[in-house]
LUMRO-797873 format. One record per residue (C-alpha): y, x, z. Coordinates in steps of 0.25 Angstrom, whole numbers, padded with zeros to 4 digits, always signed. Layout:
BEGIN
YXZ;...
//
This chain:
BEGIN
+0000+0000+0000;+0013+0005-0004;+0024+0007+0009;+0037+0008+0009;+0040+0024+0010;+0031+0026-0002;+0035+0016-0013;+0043+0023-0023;+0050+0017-0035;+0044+0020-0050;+0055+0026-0057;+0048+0017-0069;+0048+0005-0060;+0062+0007-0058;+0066+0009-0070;+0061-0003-0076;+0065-0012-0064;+0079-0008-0068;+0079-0010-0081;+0074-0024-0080;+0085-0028-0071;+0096-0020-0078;+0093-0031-0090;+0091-0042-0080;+0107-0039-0076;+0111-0038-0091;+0117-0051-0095;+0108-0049-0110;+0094-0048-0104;+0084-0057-0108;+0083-0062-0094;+0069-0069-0093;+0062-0056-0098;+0067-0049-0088;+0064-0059-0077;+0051-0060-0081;+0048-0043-0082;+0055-0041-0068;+0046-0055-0065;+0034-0044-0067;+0039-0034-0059;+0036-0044-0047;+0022-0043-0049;+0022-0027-0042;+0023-0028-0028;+0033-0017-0028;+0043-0021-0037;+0052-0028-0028;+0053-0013-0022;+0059-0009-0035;+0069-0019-0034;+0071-0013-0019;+0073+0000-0023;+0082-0002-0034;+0090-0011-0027;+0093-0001-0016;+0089+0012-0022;+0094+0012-0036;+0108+0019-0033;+0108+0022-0051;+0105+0008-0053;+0117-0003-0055;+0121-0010-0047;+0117-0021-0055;+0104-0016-0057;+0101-0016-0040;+0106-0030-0038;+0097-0036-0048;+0085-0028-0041;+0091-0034-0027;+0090-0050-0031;+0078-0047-0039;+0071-0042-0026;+0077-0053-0018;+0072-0064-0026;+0058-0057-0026;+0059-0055-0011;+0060-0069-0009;+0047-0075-0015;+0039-0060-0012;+0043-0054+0000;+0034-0059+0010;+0021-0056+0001;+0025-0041-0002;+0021-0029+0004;+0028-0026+0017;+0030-0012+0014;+0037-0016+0001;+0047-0026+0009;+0047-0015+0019;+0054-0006+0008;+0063-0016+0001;+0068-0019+0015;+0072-0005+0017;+0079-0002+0003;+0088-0015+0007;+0095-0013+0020;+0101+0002+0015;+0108-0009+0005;+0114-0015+0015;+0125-0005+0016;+0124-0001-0001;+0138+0001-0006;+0138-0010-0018;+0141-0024-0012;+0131-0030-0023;+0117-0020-0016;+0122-0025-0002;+0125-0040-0007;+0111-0040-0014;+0103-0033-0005;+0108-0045+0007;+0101-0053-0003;+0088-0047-0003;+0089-0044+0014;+0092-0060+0016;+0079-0061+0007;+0069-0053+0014;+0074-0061+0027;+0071-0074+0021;+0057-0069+0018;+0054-0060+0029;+0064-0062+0040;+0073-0057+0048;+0062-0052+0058;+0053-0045+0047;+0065-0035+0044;+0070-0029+0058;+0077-0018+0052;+0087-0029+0044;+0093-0032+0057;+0096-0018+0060;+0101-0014+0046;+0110-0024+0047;+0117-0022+0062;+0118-0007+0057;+0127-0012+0045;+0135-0022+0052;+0136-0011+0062;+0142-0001+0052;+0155-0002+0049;+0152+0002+0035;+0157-0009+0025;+0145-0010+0016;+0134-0008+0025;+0141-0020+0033;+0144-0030+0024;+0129-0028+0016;+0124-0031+0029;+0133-0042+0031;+0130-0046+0017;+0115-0045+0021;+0115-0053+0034;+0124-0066+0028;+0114-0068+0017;+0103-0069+0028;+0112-0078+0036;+0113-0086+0024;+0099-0087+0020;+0092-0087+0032;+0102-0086+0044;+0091-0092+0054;+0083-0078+0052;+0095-0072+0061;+0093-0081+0073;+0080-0080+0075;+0073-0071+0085;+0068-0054+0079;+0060-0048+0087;+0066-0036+0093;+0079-0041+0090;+0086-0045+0105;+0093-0056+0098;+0093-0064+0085;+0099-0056+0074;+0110-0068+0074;+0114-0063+0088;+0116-0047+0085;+0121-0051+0071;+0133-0063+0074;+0142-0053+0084;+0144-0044+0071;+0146-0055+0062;+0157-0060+0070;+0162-0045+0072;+0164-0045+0055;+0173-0059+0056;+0184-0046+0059;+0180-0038+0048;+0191-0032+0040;+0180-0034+0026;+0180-0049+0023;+0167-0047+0016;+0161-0045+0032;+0170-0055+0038;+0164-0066+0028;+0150-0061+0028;+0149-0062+0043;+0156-0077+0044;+0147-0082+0033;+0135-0076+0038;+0139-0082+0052;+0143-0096+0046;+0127-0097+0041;+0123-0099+0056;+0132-0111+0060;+0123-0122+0056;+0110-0113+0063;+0120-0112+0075;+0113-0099+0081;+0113-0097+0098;+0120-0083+0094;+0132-0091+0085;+0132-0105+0094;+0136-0095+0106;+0146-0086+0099;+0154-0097+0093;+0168-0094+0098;+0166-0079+0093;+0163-0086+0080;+0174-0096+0081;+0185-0084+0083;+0182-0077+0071;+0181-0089+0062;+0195-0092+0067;+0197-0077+0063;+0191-0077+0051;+0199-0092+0046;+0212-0083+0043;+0203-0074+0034;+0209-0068+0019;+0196-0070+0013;+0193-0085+0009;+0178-0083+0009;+0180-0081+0024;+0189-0091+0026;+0180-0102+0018;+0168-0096+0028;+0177-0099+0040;+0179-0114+0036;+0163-0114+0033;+0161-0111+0049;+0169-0120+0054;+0163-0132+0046;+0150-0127+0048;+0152-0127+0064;+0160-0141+0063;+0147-0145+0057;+0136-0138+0066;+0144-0139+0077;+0157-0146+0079;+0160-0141+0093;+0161-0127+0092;+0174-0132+0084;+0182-0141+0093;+0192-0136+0101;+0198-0128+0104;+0196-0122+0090;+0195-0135+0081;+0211-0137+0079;+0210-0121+0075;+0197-0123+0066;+0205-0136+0061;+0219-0128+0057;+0209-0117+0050;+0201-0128+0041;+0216-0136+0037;+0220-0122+0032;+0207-0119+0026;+0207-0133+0019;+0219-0128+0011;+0214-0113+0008;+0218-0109-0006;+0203-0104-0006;+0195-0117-0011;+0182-0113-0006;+0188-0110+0010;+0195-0124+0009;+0184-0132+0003;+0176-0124+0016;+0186-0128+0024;+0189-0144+0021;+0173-0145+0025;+0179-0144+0037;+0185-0158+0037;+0173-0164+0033;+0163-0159+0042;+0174-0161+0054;+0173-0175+0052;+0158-0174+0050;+0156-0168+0064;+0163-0181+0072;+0172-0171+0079;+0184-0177+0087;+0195-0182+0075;+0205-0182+0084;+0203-0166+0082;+0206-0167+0068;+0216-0177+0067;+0228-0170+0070;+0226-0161+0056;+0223-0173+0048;+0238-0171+0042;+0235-0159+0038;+0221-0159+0035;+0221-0173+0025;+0232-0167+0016;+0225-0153+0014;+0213-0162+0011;+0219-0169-0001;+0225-0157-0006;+0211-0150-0007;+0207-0163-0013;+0215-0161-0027;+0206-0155-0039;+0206-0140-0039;+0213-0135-0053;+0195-0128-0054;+0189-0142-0050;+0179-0142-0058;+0181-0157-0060;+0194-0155-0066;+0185-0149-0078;+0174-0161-0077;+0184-0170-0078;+0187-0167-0092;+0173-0172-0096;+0172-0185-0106;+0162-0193-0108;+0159-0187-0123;+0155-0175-0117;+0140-0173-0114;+0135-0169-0100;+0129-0154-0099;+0114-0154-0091;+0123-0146-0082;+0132-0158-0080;+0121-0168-0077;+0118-0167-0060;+0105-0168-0055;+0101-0181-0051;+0092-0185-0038;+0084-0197-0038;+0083-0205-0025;+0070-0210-0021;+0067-0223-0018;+0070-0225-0003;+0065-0237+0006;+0074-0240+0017;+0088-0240+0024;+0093-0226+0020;+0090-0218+0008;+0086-0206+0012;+0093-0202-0001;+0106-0196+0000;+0110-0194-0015;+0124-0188-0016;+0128-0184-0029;+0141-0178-0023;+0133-0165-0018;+0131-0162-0035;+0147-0161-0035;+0154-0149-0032;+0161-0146-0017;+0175-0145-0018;+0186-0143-0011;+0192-0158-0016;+0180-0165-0013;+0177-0158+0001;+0192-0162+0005;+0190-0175-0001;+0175-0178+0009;+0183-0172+0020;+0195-0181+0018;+0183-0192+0018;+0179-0190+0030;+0192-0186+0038;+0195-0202+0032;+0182-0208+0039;+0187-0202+0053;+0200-0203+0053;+0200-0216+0046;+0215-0221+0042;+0220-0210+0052;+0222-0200+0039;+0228-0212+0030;+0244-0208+0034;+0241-0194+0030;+0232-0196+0017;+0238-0209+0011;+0254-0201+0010;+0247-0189+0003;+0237-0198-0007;+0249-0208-0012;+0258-0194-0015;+0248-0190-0024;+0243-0203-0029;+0258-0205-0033;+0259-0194-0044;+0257-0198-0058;+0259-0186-0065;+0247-0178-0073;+0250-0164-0064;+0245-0173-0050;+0233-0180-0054;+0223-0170-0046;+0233-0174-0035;+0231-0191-0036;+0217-0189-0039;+0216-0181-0025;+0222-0193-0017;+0214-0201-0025;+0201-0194-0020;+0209-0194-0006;+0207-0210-0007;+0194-0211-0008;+0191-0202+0002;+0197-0209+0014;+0191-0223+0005;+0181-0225+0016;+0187-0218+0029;+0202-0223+0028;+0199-0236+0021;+0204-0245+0034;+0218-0238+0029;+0217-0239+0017;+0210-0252+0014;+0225-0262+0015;+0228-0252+0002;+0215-0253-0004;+0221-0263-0016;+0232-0252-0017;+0223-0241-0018;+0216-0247-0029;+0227-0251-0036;+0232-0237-0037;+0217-0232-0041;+0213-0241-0052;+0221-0236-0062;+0219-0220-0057;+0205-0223-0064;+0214-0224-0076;+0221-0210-0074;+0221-0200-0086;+0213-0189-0077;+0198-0191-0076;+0198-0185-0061;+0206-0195-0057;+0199-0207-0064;+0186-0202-0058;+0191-0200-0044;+0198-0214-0043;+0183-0219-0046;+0180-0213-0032;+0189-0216-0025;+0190-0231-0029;+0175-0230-0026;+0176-0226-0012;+0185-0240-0008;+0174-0247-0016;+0169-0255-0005;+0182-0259-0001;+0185-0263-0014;+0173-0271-0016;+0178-0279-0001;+0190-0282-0005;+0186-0293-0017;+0188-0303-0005;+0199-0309-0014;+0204-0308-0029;+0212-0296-0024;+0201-0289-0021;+0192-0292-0033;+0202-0288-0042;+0201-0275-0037;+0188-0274-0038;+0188-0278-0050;+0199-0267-0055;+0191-0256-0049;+0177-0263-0054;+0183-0260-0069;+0190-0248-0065;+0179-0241-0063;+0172-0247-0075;+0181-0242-0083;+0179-0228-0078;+0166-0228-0080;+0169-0228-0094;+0179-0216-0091;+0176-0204-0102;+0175-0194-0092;+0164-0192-0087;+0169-0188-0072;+0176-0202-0072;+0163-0208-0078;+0157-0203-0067;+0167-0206-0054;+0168-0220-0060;+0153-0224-0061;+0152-0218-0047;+0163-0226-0042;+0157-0238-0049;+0144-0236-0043;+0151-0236-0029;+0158-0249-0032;+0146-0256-0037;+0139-0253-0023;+0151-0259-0014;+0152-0271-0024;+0137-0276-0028;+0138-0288-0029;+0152-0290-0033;+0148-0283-0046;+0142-0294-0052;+0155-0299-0059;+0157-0288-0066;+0143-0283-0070;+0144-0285-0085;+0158-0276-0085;+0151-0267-0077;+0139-0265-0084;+0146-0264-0098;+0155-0252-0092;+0142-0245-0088;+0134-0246-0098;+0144-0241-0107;+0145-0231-0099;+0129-0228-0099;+0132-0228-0114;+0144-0216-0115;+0141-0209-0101;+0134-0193-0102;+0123-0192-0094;+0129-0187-0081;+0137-0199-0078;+0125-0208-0084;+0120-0206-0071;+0132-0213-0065;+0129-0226-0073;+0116-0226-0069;+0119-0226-0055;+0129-0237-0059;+0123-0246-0066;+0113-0246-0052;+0122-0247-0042;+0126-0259-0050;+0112-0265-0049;+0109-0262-0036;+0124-0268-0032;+0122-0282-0042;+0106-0282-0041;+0101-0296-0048;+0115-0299-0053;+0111-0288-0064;+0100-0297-0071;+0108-0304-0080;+0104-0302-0095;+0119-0299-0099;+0119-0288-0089;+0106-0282-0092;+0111-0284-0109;+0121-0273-0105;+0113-0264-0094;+0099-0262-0098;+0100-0260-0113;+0107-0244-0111;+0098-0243-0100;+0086-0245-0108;+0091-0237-0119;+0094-0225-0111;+0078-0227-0104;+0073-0227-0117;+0080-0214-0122;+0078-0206-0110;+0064-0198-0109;+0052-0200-0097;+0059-0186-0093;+0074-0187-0096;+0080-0187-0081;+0091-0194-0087;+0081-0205-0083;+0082-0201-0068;+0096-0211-0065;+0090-0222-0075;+0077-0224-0069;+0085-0226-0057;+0095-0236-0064;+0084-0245-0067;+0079-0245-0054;+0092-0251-0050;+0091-0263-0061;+0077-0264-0059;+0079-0267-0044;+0093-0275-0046;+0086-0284-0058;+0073-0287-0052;+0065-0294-0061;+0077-0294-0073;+0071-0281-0073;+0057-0285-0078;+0061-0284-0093;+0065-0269-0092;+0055-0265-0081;+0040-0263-0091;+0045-0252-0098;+0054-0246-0086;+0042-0247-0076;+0032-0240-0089;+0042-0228-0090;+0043-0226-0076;+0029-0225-0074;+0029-0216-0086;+0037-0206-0081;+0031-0205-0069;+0018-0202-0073;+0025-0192-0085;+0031-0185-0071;+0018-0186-0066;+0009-0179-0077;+0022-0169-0078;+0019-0164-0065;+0007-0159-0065;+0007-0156-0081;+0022-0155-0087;+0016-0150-0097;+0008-0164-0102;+0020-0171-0097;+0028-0164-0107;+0041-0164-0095;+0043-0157-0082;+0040-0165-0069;+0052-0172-0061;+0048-0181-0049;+0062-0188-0051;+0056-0195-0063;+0045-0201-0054;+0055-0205-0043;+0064-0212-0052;+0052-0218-0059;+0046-0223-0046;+0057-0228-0041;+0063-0238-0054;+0047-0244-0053;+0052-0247-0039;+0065-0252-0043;+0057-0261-0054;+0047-0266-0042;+0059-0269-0033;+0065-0276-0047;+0054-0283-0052;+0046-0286-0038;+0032-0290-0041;+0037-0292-0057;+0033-0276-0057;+0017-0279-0054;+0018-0282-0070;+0021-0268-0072;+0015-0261-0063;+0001-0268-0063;-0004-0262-0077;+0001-0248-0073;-0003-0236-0066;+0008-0237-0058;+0001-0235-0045;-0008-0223-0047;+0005-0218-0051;+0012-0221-0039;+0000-0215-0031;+0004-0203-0036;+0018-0204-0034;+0017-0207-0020;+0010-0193-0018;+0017-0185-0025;+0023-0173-0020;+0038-0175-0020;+0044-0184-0009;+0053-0193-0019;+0043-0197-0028;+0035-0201-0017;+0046-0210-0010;+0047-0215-0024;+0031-0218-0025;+0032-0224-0012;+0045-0234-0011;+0037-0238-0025;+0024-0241-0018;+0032-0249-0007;+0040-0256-0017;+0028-0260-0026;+0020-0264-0014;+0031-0275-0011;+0032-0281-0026;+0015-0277-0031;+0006-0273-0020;-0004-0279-0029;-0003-0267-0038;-0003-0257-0026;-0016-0262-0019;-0026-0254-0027;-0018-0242-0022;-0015-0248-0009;-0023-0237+0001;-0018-0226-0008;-0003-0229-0007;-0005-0233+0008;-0010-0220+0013;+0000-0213+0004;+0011-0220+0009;+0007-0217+0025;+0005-0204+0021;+0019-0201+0018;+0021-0207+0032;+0014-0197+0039;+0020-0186+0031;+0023-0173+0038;+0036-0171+0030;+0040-0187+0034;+0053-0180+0038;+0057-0173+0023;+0050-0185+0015;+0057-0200+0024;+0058-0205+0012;+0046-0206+0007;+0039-0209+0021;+0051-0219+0021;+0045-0227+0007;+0032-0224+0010;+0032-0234+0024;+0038-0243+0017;+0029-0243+0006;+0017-0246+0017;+0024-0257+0024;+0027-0263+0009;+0013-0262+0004;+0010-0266+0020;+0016-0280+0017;+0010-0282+0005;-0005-0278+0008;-0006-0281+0022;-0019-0278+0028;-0023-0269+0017;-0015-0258+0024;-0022-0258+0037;-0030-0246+0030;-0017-0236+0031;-0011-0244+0042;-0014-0235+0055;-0010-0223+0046;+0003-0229+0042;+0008-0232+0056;+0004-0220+0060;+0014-0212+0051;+0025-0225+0056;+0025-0223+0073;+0029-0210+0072;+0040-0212+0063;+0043-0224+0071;+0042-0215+0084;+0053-0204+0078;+0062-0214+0072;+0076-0207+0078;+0069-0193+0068;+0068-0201+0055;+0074-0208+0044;+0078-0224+0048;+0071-0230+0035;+0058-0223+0038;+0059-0229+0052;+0063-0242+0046;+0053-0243+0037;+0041-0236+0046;+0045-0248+0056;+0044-0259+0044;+0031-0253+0040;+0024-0255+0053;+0027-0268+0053;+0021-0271+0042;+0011-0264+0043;+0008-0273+0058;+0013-0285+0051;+0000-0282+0040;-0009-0277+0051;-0005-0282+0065;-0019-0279+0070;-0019-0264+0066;-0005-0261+0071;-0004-0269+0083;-0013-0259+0093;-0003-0250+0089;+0010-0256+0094;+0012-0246+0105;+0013-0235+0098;+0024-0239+0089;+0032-0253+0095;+0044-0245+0100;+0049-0237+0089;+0044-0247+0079;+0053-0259+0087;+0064-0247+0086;+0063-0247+0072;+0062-0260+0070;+0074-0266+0076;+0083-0254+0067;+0079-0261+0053;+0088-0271+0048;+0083-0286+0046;+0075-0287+0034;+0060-0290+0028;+0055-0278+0030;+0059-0280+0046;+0053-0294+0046;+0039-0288+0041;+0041-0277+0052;+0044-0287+0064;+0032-0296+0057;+0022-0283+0060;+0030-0284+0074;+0026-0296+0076;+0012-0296+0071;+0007-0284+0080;+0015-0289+0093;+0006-0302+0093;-0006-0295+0091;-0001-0283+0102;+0009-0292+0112;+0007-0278+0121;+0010-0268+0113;+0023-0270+0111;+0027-0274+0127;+0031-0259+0129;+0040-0262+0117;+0045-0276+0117;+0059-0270+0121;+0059-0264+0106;+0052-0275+0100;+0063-0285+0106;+0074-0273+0100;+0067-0275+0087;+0067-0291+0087;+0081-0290+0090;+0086-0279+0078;+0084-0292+0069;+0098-0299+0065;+0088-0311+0060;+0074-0313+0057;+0076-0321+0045;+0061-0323+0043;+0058-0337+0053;+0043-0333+0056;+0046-0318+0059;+0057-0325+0068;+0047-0332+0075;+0036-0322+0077;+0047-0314+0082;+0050-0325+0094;+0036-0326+0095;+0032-0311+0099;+0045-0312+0109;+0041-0324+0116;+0027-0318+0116;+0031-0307+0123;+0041-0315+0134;+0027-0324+0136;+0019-0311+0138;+0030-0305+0148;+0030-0312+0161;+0036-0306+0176;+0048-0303+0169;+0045-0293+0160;+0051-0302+0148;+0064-0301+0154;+0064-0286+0158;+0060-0281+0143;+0073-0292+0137;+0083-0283+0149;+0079-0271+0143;+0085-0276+0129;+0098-0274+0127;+0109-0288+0126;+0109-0287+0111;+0093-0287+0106;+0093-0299+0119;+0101-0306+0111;+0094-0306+0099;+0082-0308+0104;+0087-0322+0110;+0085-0327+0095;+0069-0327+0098;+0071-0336+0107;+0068-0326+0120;+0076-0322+0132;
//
């Protein structure tokens, strides 16, 4: 075995290493050749000691030459190190840390790189002699050798910064504890490069909160104080990143007496001519409301704080925007324009666990970070701000001239804003507001037009309140079209703000839409017919929100004559694998759900396609090549989901469809596949035909009941809710509808529900919810089987029970309540307080012979308790749930 003090370079070796990677760095070189010989190179196990040696050794080489060598062995390093020899990573260990102190900045940057590499792979405690190396060039005073080393330890503390506060053997401390007392001693250093390597370095450790920084706060609080004044903007933007980070970690290492201080720092900060140090610093306001400190802290700088907000709020002279705006609808959008898109899987419950933002695709920017931290000063100090702000938005509001237009469209954005938190203020000048703002969607620059989309978007609802009277409708009305008009705007940024905006309005409205559904379905189809593909999106999501908001009122032929025609044109021309399918496929689940049986004449050939590109998924994953395209599970999810969105439609119109098909082999194997969404998906299907065709399922029955438990007693329930969420759903369902054929899995099934049911306060509500409905079933169908159970569950299962809202699904759960009380009177007289909780959460049970088995098991109950006992368990309740109770007819 070769050892570290007798491998030697081959001068051959050498040679041709360097040559390769001299081509690799010539801008000409056929790139993928090259990959592929140095590929080669990997295959001897000393070749990542070439790279070592000429990384650090090579003092004729360039520069260049050396750095190439450097990332290459860092990248190697990272999927190789642990299975290498030891005496090999013994030597490339030992040709770095001279390095550390090398006189090119490029060979120490680098080789802080590779050191921060090794950690990751070996740790901090495989490689005593770092530590050491380190100290002694911290220690040195000699420029270079400290700030490589400096360099070194920030990209540790970057990558892995929990490696510095864990124990070393032989080490008396953690490394963070003999490390931190330097970094603060660099915050002094007359070389900005170690001043900001030593504050960025530190800044990686706020959220992990080490013993060693928690107790040295202070010390760490003077010197960002110190360093707030610093000449070098890098410095200064780190400052503002500290103190945001510790407002969020930890608000009270802030409050006084240095949060007036840290207060003054940020309003100056929030005007820095450095962009990058005021957008750091206007995070500030933001997260200060977020931590629920004391407002009255803040209020005395709201003068001076709203004014500098709206100033950071007019469009930078760069804004990239400025450039976007100038796109028309002529133009063509580049794949690069085109965002990636992410389907949500079909969720049962009372909160999606989705959380699609499509803002988080946007860039950060100074204007839009002033303009959330303007929102959310709005939402706490309510009309408070509304003397400061209103003065400055009119001034600007009240120029007409072309010079001021990024100045209106600032106050513009300003209103919107504070729509929500200052509406109380503003809401006896709402009709004013308007007035001024309809015909701003007019204005001659696109920017404007766009952002008056949003802003009139965000007083929606209040909008849509105010058609109490004719005043009010026309105003509606006048936004309604205004909108519509910009929807068929020829910029495409507008396009896009308008259709948003619209979507918004159609939410707050519903209903109220239905007057207008013919103008409004003529605007967007001619807008489905002119719009690029980008904003063809937006329609899509449009043309949704509008089913979901007018549902039946949609299936009239002289709306579906204008609607469905483009749609099925566009279906027609788009391939099984085009993902321009992705936002259509969920358009048509919103008509197909909003039309119900309307929708029977479109659903054959939609329902066949689905199926077929699920199974052309199918078959592409496990040969793309037979597939002819390249797997993506989002055409499975979508696909599953528009056949659930035809079964909700249609309702038992779909066993048509689904009974000459092979549908339910197909969703066997969907519900075991291997990514989370598509099971979700599989399973909110299963659930949803089980309530429409149970009749097509039973053949299947055992199969899909022991799936579906098993996602119940999944060791990853806590990354995979949703899916455990549909699948008890999907049980209680099929429950229902099969009755005693479930008793097989039944044990199995409330096996997985109690313990979810017993850590309720840990989970996600609609799980809880729906694991509590389920049980009811399931002892609604089974009474018998459940029953000698009861005491095991009553207490959380009442708990949960008495959070849900009234509905069908709660009448079947109090119909299993019910059903196993009578067989099992005692085990539930340790619980009857909960039970009489859960009788009491219903406003009214509309169901009169649930009503009446309910008054039954109560009287039952106050017949069985005698000596009192009656009496004691109704003084445990609280005055409210006695009350309620008084409707059954008990006291």
């Amino acid at each position: 075995m070769a050892t570290q003090a007798l491998w030697q370079p081959k001068e051959e070796g050498l040679r041709e290493i360097c040559g390769l990677l001299q081509q690799n760095i010539s801008p000409t070189s056929d790139k993928t050749r090259i990959w592929q010989q140095l590929q080669h190179f990997t295959q001897f196990p000393d070749f990542n000691n070439y790279l070592a040696f000429i990384f650090a050794r090579s003092q004729g080489t360039s520069v260049e030459i050396r750095q190439a060598a450097g990332l290459l062995l860092k990248n190697n390093l990272r999927s190789a190190y642990k299975s290498m020899d030891p005496a090999y990573q013994q030597y490339i260990k030992s040709e770095l840390l001279p390095c550390l102190g090398a006189a090119d900045k490029h060979i120490r940057t680098t080789v802080g790189t590779i050191i921060s590499a090794i950690v990751q792979q070996g740790r901090i405690l495989g490689w005593p002699e770092l530590l050491q190396a380190l100290m002694q060039c911290l220690d040195s005073n000699d420029i270079n050798h400290m700030e490589g080393a400096m360099d070194t330890l920030s990209k540790i503390c970057e990558d892995i910064p929990q490696e510095l506060d864990s124990d070393v053997p032989g080490l008396a401390g953690r490394p963070i504890d003999v490390f931190l007392p330097r970094l603060f001693q660099f915050f002094q250093s007359p070389h900005a490069s170690l001043r900001k390597l030593s504050l960025g370095s530190i800044n990686q450790f706020i959220m992990l909160m080490p013993t060693a920084l928690y107790l040295s706060m202070d010390q760490f609080l003077r010197g960002l104080f110190v360093l707030a004044n610093d000449p070098a903007a890098d410095i200064r933007k780190l400052v503002c990143s500290a103190f945001v980070q510790l407002i969020e970690v930890n608000p009270s290492f802030l409050e006084q007496p240095n949060m007036k201080s840290i207060i003054e720092f940020m309003l100056q900060a929030s005007k820095d001519n450095d962009d990058e140090v005021a957008l750091e610093a206007c995070e500030f306001w933001s997260a200060y409301g977020e931590a629920q400190l004391n407002p009255e802290l803040l209020r005395e700088f709201l003068q001076r704080l709203i004014p500098i907000l709206l100033s950071n709020m007019v469009y930078a002279n760069d804004d990239e925007s400025l450039i976007d705006a100038e796109e028309d609808d002529s133009q063509p959008d580049r794949d690069q324009d085109i965002r990636p898109r992410f389907h949500s899987s079909r969720f049962h419950g009372s909160d999606d666990m989705n959380d699609d933002d499509d803002d988080s695709l946007n860039v950060w920017n100074l204007r839009k970070c002033s303009a959330a931290g303007l929102d959310i000063i709005s939402n706490i100090y309510r009309d408070g701000i509304l003397p400061t702000l209103m003065p400055l938005v009119e001034a600007k509001l009240s120029t007409s001239d072309d010079e001021t237009w990024k100045e209106r469209e600032a106050a513009v954005l300003a209103l919107g804003a504070v729509a929500e938190g200052c509406i109380e203020g503003l809401y006896p000048h709402l009709a004013e507001i308007v007035a001024y703002l309809i015909p701003v969607l007019d204005d001659k620059f696109p920017l404007l037009r766009s952002i008056t989309c949003w802003t009139l978007s965000r007083f929606s609802k209040f909008i849509v309140q105010g058609m109490v009277n004719q005043k009010g409708t026309e105003q509606f009305n006048k936004v309604l079209m205004g909108l519509l008009r910009r929807i068929l705007d020829t910029n495409k940024r507008v396009q896009e703000a308008a259709c948003s905006a619209f979507a918004t309005l159609e939410e707050e409205a519903a209903e109220e839409m239905v007057p207008y559904l013919e103008t409004i379905l003529q605007h967007l189809m001619c807008a489905f017919g002119r719009y690029q593909r980008r904003n063809l999106r937006i329609v899509y999501d449009a043309i949704s929100t509008l089913a979901d908001a007018v549902a039946v009122e949609l299936n009239q032929p002289r709306y579906l004559e204008i609607l469905m025609p483009p749609l099925i044109a566009k279906w027609q021309q788009l391939a099984d694998s085009d993902k321009d399918l992705f936002p259509l496929l969920e358009c048509f689940t919103s008509i197909a759900q909003a039309l119900g049986t309307g929708f029977s004449q479109f659903a054959g050939p939609v329902f066949q396609r689905c199926l077929n590109i699920i199974q052309l998924q199918q078959l592409a994953k496990v040969d793309p090549t037979s597939a002819g395209i390249q797997y993506d599970k989002e055409f499975v999810v979508c696909s599953l989901d528009l056949i659930s969105g035809l079964a909700e439609g249609l309702g038992g119109g779909i066993e048509s469809l689904v009974s000459q098909s092979n549908l339910r082999d197909v969703l066997l194997q969907c519900c075991v596949d291997d990514a989370p969404d598509v099971r979700q998906s599989a399973l909110a299907l299963l659930g949803d035909l089980a309530r429409v065709c149970p009749v097509y399922l039973r053949p299947s029955l055992s199969n899909f009941l022991n799936i579906a438990a098993k996602q119940l007693g999944s060791p990853e329930l806590q990354e995979s809710i949703s899916v455990a969420n549909n699948a008890c759903w999907a049980i209680g369902e099929l429950a229902i509808k099969v009755r005693e054929e479930v008793s097989p899995v039944l044990m199995t099934v409330i096996s997985c529900l109690v313990p979810i049911l017993h850590h309720a306060e840990g989970l996600n509500r609609s799980l809880v919810e729906n694991s509590a409905i389920t049980l009811g079933r399931l002892a609604w169908v089974c009474p018998e089987l459940v029953s000698p159970h009861m005491e095991h569950f009553m207490q959380p299962w009442c708990a949960a029970l008495s959070m849900i809202r009234d509905d069908v699904e709660k009448e079947d759960a109090f119909r299993g309540l019910c059903a196993i009380v009578r067989l099992n009177p005692s085990g539930a007289l340790n619980s009857l307080v909960y039970m009489c909780r859960a009788i009491a959460s219903w406003q009214v049970i509309r169901s009169e012979d649930l009503h009446n088995e309910v008054c039954q098991v109560l009287h039952a109950y106050k017949q069985m308790l005698r000596d009192g006992s009656w009496e004691r368990c109704l003084s445990a309740l609280e005055p409210p749930v006695k009350d309620k109770l008084s409707k059954y007819e008990v006291r």
